[in-house]
C-alpha positions in Angstrom: -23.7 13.6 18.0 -27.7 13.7 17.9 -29.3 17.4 17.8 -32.6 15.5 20.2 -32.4 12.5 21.9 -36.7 13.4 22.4 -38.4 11.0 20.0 -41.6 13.5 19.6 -38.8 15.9 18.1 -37.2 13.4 15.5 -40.2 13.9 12.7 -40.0 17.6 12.9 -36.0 17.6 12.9 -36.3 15.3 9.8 -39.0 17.2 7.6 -37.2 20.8 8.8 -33.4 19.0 7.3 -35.1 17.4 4.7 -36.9 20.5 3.1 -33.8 23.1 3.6 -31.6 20.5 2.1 -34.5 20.3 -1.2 -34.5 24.3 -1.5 -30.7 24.0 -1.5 -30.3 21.6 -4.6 -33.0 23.1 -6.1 -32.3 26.8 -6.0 -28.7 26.1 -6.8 -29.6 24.1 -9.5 -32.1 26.4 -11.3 -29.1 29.1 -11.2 -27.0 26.6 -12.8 -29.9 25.6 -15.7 -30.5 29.7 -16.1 -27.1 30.5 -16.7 -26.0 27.5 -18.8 -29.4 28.2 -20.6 -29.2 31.9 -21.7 -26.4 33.5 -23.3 -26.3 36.9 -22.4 -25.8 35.2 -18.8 -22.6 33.7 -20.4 -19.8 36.0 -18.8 -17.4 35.0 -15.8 -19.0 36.7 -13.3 -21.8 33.7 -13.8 -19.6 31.1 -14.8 -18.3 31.6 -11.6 -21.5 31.6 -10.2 -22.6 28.6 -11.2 -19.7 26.8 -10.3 -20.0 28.7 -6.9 -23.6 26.9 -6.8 -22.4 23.8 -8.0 -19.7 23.8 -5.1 -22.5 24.1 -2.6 -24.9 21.8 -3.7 -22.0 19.2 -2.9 -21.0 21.3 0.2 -24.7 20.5 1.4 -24.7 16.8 0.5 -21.5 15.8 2.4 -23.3 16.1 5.6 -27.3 16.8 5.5 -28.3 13.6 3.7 -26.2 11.5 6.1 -27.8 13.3 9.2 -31.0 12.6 7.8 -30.6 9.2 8.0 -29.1 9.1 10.8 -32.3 11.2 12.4 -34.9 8.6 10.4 -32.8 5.5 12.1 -31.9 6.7 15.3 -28.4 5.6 14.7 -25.3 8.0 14.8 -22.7 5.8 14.1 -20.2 6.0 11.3 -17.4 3.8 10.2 -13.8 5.3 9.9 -13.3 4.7 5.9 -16.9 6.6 6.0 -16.0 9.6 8.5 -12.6 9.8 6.6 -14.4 9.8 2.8 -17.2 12.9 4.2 -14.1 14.7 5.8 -12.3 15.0 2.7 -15.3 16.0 0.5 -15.9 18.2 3.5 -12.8 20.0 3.4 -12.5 20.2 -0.7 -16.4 22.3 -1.2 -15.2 24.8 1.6 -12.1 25.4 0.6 -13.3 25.8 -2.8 -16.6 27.8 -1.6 -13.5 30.0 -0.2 -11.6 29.9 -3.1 -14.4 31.1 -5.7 -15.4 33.8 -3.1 -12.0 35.4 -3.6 -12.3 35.2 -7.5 -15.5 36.8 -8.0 -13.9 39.5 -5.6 -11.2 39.6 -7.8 -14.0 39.7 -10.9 -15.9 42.7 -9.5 -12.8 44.6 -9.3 -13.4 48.5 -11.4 -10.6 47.9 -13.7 -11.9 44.0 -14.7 -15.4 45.0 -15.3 -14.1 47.3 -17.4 -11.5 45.2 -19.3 -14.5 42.5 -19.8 -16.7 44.8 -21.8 -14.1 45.5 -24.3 -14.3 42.1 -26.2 -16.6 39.3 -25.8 -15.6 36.4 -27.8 -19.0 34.0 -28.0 -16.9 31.5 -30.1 -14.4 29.2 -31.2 -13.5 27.7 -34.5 -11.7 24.0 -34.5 -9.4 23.0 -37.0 -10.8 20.4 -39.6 -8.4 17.3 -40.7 -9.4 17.6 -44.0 -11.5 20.1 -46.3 -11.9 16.9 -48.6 -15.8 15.4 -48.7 -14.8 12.0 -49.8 -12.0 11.7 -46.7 -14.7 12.4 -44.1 -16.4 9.4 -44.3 -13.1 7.7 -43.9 -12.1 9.7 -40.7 -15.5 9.6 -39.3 -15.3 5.5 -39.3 -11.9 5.9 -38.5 -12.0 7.9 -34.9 -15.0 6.4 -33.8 -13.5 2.6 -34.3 -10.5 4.2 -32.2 -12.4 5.4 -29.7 -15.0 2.6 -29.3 -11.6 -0.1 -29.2 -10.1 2.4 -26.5 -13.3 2.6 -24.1 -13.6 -1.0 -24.5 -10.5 -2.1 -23.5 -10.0 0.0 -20.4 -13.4 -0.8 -19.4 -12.4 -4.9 -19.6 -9.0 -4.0 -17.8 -11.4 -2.0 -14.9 -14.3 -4.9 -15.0 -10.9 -7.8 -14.8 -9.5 -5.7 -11.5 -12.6 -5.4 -9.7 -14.0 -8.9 -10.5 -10.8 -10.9 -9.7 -9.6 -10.8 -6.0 -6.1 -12.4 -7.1 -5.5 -8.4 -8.5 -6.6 -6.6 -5.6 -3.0 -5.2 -5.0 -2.3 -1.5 -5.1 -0.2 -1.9 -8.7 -3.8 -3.0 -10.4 -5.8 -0.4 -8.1 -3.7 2.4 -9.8 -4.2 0.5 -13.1 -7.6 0.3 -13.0 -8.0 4.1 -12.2 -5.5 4.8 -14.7 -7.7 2.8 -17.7 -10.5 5.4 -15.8 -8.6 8.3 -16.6 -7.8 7.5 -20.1 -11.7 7.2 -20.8 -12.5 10.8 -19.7 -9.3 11.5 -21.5 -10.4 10.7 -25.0 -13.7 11.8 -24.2 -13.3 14.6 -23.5 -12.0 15.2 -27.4 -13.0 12.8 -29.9 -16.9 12.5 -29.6 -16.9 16.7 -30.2 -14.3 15.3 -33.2 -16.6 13.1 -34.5 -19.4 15.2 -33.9 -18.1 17.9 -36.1 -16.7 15.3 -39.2 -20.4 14.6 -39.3 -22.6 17.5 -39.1 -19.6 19.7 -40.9 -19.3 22.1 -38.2 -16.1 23.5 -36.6 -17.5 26.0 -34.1 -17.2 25.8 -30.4 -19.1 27.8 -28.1 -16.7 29.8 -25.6 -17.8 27.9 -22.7 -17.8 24.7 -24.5 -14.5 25.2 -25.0 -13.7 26.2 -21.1 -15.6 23.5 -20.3 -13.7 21.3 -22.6 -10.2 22.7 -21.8 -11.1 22.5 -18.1 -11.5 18.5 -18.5 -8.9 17.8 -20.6 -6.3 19.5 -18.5 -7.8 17.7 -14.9 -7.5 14.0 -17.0 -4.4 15.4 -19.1 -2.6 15.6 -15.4 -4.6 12.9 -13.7 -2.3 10.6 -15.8 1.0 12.0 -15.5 0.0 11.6 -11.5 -1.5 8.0 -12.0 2.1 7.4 -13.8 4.1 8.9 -11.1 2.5 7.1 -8.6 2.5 3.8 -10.2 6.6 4.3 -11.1 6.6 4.7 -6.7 4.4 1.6 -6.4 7.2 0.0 -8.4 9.6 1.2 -7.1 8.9 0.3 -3.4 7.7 -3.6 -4.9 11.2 -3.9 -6.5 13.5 -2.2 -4.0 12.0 -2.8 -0.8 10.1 -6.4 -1.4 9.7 -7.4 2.6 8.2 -4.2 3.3 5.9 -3.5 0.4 2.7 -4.5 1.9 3.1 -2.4 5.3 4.5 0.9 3.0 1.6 0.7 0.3 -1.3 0.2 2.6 -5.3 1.2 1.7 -4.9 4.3 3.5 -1.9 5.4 1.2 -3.2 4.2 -2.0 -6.5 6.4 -1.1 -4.4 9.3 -0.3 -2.3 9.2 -3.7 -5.6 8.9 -5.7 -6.8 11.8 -3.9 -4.0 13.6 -3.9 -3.3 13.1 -8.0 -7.3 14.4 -8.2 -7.0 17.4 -5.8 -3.7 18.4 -7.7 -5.1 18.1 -11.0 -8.2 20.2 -10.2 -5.8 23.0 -9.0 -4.1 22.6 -12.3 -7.3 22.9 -13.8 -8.4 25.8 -12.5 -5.1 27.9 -12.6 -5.4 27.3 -16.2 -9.0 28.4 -16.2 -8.1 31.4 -14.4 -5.6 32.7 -16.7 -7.9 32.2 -19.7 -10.4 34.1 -18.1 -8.2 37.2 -17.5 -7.6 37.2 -21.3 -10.2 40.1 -22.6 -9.4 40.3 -26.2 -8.0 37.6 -29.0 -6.5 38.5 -32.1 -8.1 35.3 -33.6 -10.5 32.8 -33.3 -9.3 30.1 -34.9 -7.5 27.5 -32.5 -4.7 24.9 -34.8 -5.8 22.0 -33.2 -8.8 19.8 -33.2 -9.8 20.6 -29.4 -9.4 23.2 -27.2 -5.5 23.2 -25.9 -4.9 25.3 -23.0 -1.8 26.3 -24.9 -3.3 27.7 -28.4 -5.9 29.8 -26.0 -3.0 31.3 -24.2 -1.4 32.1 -27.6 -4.4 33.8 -28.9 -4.1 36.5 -26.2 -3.5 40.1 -27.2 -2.2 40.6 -24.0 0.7 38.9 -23.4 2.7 39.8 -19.7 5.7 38.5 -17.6 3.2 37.7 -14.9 1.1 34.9 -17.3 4.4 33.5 -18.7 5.9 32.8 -15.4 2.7 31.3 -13.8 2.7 29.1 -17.2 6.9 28.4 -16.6 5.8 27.5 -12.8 3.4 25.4 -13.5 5.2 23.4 -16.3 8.3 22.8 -13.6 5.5 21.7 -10.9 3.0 19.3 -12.8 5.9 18.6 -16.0 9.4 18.0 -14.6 8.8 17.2 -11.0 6.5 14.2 -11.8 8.8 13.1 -14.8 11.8 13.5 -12.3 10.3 11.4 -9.7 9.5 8.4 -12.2 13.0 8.9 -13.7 14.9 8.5 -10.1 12.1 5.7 -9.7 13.4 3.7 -12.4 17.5 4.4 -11.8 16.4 2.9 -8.6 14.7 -0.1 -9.6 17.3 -0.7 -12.6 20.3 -0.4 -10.2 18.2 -3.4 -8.1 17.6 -5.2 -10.3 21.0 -5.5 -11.6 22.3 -6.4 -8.7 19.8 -9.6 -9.1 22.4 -12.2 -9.6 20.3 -15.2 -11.9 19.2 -14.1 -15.5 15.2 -15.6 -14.2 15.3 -13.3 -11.4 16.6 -10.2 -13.7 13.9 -10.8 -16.3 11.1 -11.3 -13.6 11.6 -8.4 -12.1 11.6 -6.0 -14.6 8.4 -7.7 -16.4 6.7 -6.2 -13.2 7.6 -2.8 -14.7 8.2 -3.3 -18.0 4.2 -2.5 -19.3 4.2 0.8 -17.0 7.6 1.9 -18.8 6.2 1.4 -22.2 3.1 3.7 -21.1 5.1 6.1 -19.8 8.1 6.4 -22.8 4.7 6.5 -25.2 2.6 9.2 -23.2 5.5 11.4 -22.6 7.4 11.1 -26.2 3.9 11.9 -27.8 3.2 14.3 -25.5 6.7 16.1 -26.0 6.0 15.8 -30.1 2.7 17.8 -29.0 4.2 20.7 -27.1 7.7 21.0 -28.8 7.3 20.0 -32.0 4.6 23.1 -31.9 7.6 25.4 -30.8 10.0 24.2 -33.9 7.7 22.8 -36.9 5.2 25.9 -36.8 2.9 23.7 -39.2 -0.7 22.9 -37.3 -1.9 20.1 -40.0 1.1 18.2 -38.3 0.9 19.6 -34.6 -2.2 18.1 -35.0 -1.4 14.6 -36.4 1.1 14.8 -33.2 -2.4 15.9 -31.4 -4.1 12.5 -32.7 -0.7 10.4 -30.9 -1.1 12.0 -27.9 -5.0 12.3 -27.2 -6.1 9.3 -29.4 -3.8 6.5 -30.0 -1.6 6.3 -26.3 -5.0 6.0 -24.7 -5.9 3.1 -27.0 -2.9 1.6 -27.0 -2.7 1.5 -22.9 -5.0 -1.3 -22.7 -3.1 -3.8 -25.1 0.2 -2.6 -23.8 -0.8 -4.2 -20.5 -3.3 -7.1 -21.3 -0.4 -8.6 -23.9 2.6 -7.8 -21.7 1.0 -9.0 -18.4 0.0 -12.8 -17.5 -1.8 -11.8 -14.5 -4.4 -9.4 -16.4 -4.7 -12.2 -19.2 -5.3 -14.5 -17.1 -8.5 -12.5 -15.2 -10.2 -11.6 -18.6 -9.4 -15.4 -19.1 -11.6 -16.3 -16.2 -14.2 -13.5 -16.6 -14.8 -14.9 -20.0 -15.4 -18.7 -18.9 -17.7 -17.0 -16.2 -19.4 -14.6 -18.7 -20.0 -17.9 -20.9 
């Protein structure tokens, strides 16, 4: 719908849009810079703030800037992937608008502001790998060859999906977002890593380390998601072959992207909400080499039924129901597939699977030495080797795991070479 079909009315509608939608991005914006700027701004009432202000500067831009345009070229119409896209960012920076609304409610309660101004922990101190000068050198080069192999590689396996139109299918679509995900994954850790080899210097700010903690636990889950849905894209390709195309459709692959994102912000931010209730630490010093939601929660003084049993919920929601589901995915697709009665066909159907299986056995075996090996080895020089496995190498290792195992992807980066050349 048009607001004035009168053309005399059009410039004023634009320039009257145009500015309010400028003071908004602006104003917000400068509340964002003067609280991530000044430190004795630094508390959760304006961290909450700014991410309320955040929030609306993308509340704002789902709609105005399209109606601008739309005012500028007299033309109202918008495609259904389009109306589809704005009503689901629509619908994510209300809710959230809503959703922060009740937490600095819950903030400005008596008995918080009260708890806050007991303890105010400014920050964080890392664990080192080694206290030895002549080894940092060594770890320095080390990391940032590992992390330089690892963005390369998932950026080839992104640049081969989108540039070769034989692997648009909805098994490399979730591949490609997957090789995504893994690059925010180990950036989120290793540049601060080898940040602080170089300059000597273990300290993290407290909201460095939110911010930090935040993003590795939205990526973190983003791949046990990515992983769950690719097991389902298996096992649909495997077990129900005639109908694969109509089942995993554009719409649906959209939708379990979406859904993996909106489920791993939620995670997110329950995690950032129990660390924010914490008011007092008995230290500061975290065992690992990045802030791990878990060694936060085990610095609390306060320790209550009602934080261990959100943590226990959300373990069974966002640990065993996603390794469950790829689990009864692959009894599935192993009971098919034996039922395959030539050798060829047995082997060709599980080579479809076979490089998402080795992901998923390395991710979740490292991942396990991470979290339970913590509980039983109480040593954190190796909980953080195990650390290394888990946030380092699986992320580097994805990208050879499926360029060696898979003729299609070596094939593309084939042909993007002899096109690059």
């Amino acid at each position: 719908m048009s607001f004035s079909e009168d053309p005399d009315l059009q410039p004023i509608l634009f320039g009257l849009f145009l500015s309010m939608y400028l003071v908004t991005v602006l104003g917000n914006l400068l509340i964002i810079l003067v609280v991530s700027s000044d430190p004795h701004l630094h508390t959760p009432m304006y961290f909450f703030l700014s991410n309320l202000s955040l929030a609306d500067i993308g509340f704002i831009s789902t709609t105005v800037p399209n109606m601008i345009v739309n005012i500028q070229t007299h033309n109202d119409v918008i495609s259904y992937v389009g109306c589809l896209t704005q009503m689901s960012f629509f619908a994510i920076f209300v809710c959230m608008d809503y959703m922060l609304l009740t937490v600095m409610a819950y903030d400005r309660c008596p008995r918080n502001i009260q708890a806050q101004n007991l303890t105010r922990v400014s920050e964080f101190l890392l664990m080192s790998f080694s206290e030895d000068p002549d080894l940092q050198p060594i770890l320095f080069v080390l990391f940032l060859c590992m992390y330089l192999v690892t963005i390369l590689g998932n950026l080839l396996i992104i640049l081969a999906v989108c540039s070769d139109s034989h692997l648009h299918t909805p098994m490399y679509f979730f591949l490609s977002n997957l090789s995504l995900a893994d690059i925010g994954f180990i950036s989120t850790t290793v540049p601060n890593m080898i940040v602080n080899i170089q300059t000597h210097n273990d300290i993290i700010s407290y909201e460095g380390c939110l911010t930090q903690m935040s993003l590795f636990t939205i990526l973190v889950c983003m791949d046990y998601m990515l992983l769950s849905v690719m097991a389902y894209d298996r096992f649909v390709a495997i077990c129900h072959p005639l109908r694969y195309p109509v089942i995993m459709n554009p719409r649906l692959c959209g939708f379990l992207i979406l859904g993996s994102f909106l489920l791993s912000l939620l995670d997110s931010q329950l995690h950032n909400l129990m660390i924010l209730k914490v008011t007092s630490f008995k230290d500061v010093e975290i065992s690992n080499f990045y802030c791990d939601p878990s060694e936060l929660l085990n610095l609390s003084c306060s320790h209550n039924f009602s934080d261990d049993f959100a943590k226990y919920v959300l373990i069974a929601i966002y640990g065993l129901f996603p390794i469950s589901g790829i689990l009864f995915s692959y009894y599935k697709i192993i009971s098919s597939i034996l039922r395959i009665p030539s050798s060829g066909g047995k082997y060709k159907a599980f080579s479809t699977c076979g490089s998402h299986l080795s992901v998923f056995c390395l991710f979740l075996g490292t991942g396990f030495a991470v979290y339970f090996g913590s509980a039983v080895s109480h040593s954190p020089r190796k909980d953080a080797v195990a650390s290394v496995m888990y946030t380092v190498v699986t992320p580097m290792l994805n990208p050879f795991i499926y360029s060696l195992r898979n003729r299609d992807i070596k094939s593309a980066l084939r042909r993007l070479q002899i096109r690059t050349v």
